[in-house]
PLY file of the C-alpha trace (Angstrom):
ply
format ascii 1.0
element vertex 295
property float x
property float y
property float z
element edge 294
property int vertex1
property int vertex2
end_header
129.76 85.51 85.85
127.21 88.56 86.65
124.40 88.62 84.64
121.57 91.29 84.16
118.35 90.59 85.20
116.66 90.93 82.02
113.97 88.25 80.50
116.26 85.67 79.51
116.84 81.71 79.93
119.66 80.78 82.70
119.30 77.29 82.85
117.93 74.13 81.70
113.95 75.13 82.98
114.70 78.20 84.70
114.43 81.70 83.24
114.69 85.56 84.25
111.48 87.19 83.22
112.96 90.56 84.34
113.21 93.47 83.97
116.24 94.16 85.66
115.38 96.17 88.41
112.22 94.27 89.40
112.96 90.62 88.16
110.98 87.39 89.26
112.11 83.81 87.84
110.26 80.63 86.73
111.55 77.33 87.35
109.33 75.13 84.36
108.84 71.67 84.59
106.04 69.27 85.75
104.95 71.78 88.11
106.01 75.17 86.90
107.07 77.22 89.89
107.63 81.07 90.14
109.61 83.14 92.47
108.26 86.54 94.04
105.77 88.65 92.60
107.22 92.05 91.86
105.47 95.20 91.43
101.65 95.24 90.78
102.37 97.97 87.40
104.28 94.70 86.03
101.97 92.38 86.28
100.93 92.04 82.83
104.72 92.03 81.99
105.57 88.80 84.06
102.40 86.97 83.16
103.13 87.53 79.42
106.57 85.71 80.41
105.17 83.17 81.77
103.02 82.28 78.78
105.51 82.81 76.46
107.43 79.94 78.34
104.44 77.66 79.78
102.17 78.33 76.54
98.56 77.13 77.82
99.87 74.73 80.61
99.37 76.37 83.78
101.19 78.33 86.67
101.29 75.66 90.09
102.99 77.44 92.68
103.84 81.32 93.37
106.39 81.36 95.99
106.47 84.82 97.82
109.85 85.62 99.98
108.35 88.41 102.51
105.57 90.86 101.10
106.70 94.34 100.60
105.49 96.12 97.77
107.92 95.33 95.18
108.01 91.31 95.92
104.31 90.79 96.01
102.90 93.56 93.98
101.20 91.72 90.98
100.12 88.65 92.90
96.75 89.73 92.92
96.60 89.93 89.16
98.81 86.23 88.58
96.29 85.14 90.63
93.61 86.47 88.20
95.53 85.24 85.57
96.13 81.58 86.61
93.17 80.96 89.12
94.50 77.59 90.35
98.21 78.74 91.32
99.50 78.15 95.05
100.34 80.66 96.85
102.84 79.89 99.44
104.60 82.21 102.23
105.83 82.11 105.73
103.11 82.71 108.62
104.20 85.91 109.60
103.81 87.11 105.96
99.93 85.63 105.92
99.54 87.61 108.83
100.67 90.98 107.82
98.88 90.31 104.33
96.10 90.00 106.07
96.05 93.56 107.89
94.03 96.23 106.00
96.65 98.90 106.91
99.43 96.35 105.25
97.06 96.28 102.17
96.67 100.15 102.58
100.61 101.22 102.55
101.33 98.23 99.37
98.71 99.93 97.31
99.90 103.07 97.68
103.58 102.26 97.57
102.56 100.87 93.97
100.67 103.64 92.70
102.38 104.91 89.38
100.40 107.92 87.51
98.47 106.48 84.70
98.28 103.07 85.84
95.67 101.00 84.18
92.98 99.27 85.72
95.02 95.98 85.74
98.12 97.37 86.90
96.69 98.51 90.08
97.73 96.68 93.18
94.87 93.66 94.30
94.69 92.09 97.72
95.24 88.34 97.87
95.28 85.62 100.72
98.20 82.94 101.09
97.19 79.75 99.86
99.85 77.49 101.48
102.25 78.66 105.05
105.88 77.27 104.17
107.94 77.80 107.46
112.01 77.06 108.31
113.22 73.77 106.96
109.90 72.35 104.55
110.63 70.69 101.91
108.32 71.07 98.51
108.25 68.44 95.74
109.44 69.81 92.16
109.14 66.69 90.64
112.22 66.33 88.16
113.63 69.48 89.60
114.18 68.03 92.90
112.84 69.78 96.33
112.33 73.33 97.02
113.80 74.31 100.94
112.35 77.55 102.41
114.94 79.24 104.49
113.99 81.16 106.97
115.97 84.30 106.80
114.92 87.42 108.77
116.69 90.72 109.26
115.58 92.52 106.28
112.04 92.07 107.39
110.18 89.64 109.87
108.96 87.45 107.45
111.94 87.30 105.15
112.04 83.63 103.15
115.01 82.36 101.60
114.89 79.99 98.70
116.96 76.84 98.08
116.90 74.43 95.08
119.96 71.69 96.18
119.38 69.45 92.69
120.16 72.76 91.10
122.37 73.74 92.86
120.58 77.65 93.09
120.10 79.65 95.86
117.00 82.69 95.63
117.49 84.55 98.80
115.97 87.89 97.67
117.00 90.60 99.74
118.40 88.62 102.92
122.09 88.53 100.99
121.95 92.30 100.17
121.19 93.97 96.93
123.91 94.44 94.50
124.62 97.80 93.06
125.74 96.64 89.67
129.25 98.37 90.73
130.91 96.11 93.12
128.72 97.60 95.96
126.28 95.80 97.59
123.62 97.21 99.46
122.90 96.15 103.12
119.60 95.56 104.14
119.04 95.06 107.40
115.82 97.43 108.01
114.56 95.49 111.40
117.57 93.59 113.42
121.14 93.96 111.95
121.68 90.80 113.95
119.59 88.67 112.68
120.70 89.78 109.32
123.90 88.89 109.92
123.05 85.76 111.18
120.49 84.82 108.40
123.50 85.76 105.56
125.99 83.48 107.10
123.70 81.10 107.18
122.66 81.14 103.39
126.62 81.29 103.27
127.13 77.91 104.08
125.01 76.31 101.41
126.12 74.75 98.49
125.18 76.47 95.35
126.67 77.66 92.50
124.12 79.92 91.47
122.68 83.33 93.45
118.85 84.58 91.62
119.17 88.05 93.33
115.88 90.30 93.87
117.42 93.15 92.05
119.64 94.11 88.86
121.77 90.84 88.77
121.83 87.09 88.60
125.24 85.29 89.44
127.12 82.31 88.77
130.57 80.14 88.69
133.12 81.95 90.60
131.47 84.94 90.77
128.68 83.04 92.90
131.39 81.45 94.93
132.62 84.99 96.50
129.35 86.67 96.85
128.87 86.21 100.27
132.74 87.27 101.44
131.87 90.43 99.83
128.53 91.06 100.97
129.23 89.78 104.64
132.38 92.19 104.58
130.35 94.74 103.31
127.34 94.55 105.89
130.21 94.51 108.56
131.92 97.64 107.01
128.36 99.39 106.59
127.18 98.92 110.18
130.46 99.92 111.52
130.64 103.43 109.19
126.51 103.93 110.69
127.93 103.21 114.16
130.89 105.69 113.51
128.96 108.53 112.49
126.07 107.96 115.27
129.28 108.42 117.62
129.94 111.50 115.86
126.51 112.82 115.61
125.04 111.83 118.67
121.19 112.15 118.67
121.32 113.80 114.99
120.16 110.86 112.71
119.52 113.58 109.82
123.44 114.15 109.74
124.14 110.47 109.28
121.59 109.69 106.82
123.02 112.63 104.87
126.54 111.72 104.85
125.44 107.87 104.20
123.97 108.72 101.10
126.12 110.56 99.82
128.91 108.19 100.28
126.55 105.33 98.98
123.41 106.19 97.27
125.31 109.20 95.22
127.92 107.21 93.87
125.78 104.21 92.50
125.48 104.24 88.77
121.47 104.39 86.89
118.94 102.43 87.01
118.81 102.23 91.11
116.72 102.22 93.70
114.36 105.35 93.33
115.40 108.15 96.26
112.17 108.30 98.52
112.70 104.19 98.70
116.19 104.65 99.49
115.95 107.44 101.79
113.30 105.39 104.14
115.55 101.98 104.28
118.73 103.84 105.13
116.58 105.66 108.14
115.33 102.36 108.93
119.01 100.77 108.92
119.93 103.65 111.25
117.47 102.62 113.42
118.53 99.43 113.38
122.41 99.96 114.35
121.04 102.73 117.08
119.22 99.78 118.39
122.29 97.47 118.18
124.16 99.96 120.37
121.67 100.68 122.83
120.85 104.17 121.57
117.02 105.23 121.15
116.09 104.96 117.86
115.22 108.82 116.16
0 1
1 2
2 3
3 4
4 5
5 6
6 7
7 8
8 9
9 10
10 11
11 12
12 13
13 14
14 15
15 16
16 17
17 18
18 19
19 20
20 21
21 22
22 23
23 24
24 25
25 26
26 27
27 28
28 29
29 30
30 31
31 32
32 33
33 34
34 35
35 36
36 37
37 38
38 39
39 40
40 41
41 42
42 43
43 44
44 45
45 46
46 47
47 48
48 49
49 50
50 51
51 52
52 53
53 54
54 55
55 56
56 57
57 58
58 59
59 60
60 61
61 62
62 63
63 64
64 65
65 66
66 67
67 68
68 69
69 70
70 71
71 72
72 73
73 74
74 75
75 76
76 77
77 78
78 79
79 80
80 81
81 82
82 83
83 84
84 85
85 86
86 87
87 88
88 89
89 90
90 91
91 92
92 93
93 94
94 95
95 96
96 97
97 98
98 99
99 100
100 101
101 102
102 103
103 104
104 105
105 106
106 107
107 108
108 109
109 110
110 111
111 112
112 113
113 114
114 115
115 116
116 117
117 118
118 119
119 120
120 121
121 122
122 123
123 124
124 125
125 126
126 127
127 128
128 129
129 130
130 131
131 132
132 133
133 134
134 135
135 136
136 137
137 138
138 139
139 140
140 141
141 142
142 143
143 144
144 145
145 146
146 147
147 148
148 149
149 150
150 151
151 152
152 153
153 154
154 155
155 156
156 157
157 158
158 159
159 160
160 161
161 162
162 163
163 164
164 165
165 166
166 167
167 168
168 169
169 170
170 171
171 172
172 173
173 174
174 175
175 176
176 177
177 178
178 179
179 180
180 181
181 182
182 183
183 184
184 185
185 186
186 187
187 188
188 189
189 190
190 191
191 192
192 193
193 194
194 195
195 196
196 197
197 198
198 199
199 200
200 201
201 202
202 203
203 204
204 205
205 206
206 207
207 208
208 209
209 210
210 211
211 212
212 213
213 214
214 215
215 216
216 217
217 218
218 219
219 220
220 221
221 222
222 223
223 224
224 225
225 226
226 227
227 228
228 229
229 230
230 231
231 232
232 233
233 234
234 235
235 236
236 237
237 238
238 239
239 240
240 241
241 242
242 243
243 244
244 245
245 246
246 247
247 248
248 249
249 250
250 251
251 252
252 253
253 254
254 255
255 256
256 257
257 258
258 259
259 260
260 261
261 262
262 263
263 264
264 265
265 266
266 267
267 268
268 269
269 270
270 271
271 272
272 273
273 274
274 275
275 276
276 277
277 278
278 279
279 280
280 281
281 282
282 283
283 284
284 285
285 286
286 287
287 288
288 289
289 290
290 291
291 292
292 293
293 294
């Protein structure tokens, strides 16, 4: 089945905290384990999740897949919130984390108007590097597998639970539309991209926790990946099409992409300005798989 990301239970110890457009998940247990960090104005909103679920027994580990504004927002308040958690992400994400411009572009990126003083965006440090292939101890949930996964970014980490059979690969798989599309989002190597989905494609799982809208499961899990590997294919090749048609004119085809994509994708989506820069980037990207400058 597809499921809406909204706060709800999915499993025996694991739970949506939504909301559906920005969802993280908790995996409870011994050592209760959350998944991404959404945006900073939601802070309060996931940690009130989390206590509703944990009561007084603390958060352990924070796992972040890559740290763009809207996966790592509200990690700085968690970490106010539960002092001792772990914070664990690839290398490359401690490294841009640590770059003042980095900090400079996620604060702003999460500025709403009227934003309290707690939902503002706060800088934080990785606690813990995970890198391709560790393993981390769950206890009675079994072990936790980072993935490396690039493509959508550079420090893009997959997550795989094999006792649970559950797969969190946040935006390396695409980003379903919630009407049979699925957005492709390769914003720095299609290549890689395509490589890291086919990977992920090849584990056994019978559960996807997606970054945005949906959770899957049961059959529906079973032919995610056809569609969103057909779709990436079919994406790229309609970017590549038009770039032949509009040689040099990466305005056209961003304007005829959207409106074949972004235009016909049902409420609540992606907001526009966020949309308009990833399909420029994912120009980029196919201009660069073809040998063409890059606008």
């Amino acid at each position: 089945m597809i499921h809406r990301s909204i706060t709800t239970k999915i499993a025996d110890n694991l739970y949506c905290l939504g909301p559906e457009e920005m969802p993280t998940y908790l995996l409870d247990g011994e050592v209760p384990t959350m998944f991404d960090a959404g945006i900073s104005v939601l802070g309060e909103h996931y940690a009130t999740e989390v206590r509703n679920i944990l009561g007084a027994r603390p958060l352990h580990y924070l796992f972040l897949s890559h740290v763009h504004f809207d996966h790592c927002g509200s990690t700085g308040y968690l970490r106010q919130v539960y002092p001792d958690v772990t914070i664990c992400a690839s290398s490359i994400s401690a490294e841009i984390i640590s770059k003042p411009s980095a900090l400079k572009l996620i604060g702003k990126l999460s500025a709403v108007p009227g934003m309290t003083e707690a939902q503002k965006f706060k800088t934080f440090t990785i606690d813990r590097i995970i890198e391709d292939g560790d393993s981390i101890d769950l206890h009675e949930n079994g072990v936790l597998r980072a993935v490396a996964t690039p493509g959508h970014t550079r420090d893009m980490t997959s997550f795989y639970l094999p006792q649970l059979r559950t797969l969190i690969p946040s935006e390396a798989a695409g980003v379903p539309a919630g009407n049979g599309h699925i957005y492709s989002e390769f914003l720095v190597d299609y290549e890689a991209y395509f490589s890291s989905i086919n990977r992920l494609a090849n584990l056994d799982f019978e559960r996807i926790l997606c970054a945005h809208r949906c959770f899957y499961d049961g059959e529906d899990a079973a032919g995610y990946f056809e569609d969103a590997i057909d779709q990436t294919i079919g994406f790229k090749d309609r970017i590549a099409e038009l770039l032949a048609e509009y040689p040099n004119n990466h305005e056209t085809v961003g304007r005829i992409i959207k409106a074949e994509e972004y235009e016909q994708v049902p409420e609540p989506k992606l907001p526009e300005p966020a949309y308009d820069l990833n399909l420029a980037a994912k120009i980029n990207a196919v201009s660069r798989l073809l040998g063409i400058a890059p606008n």
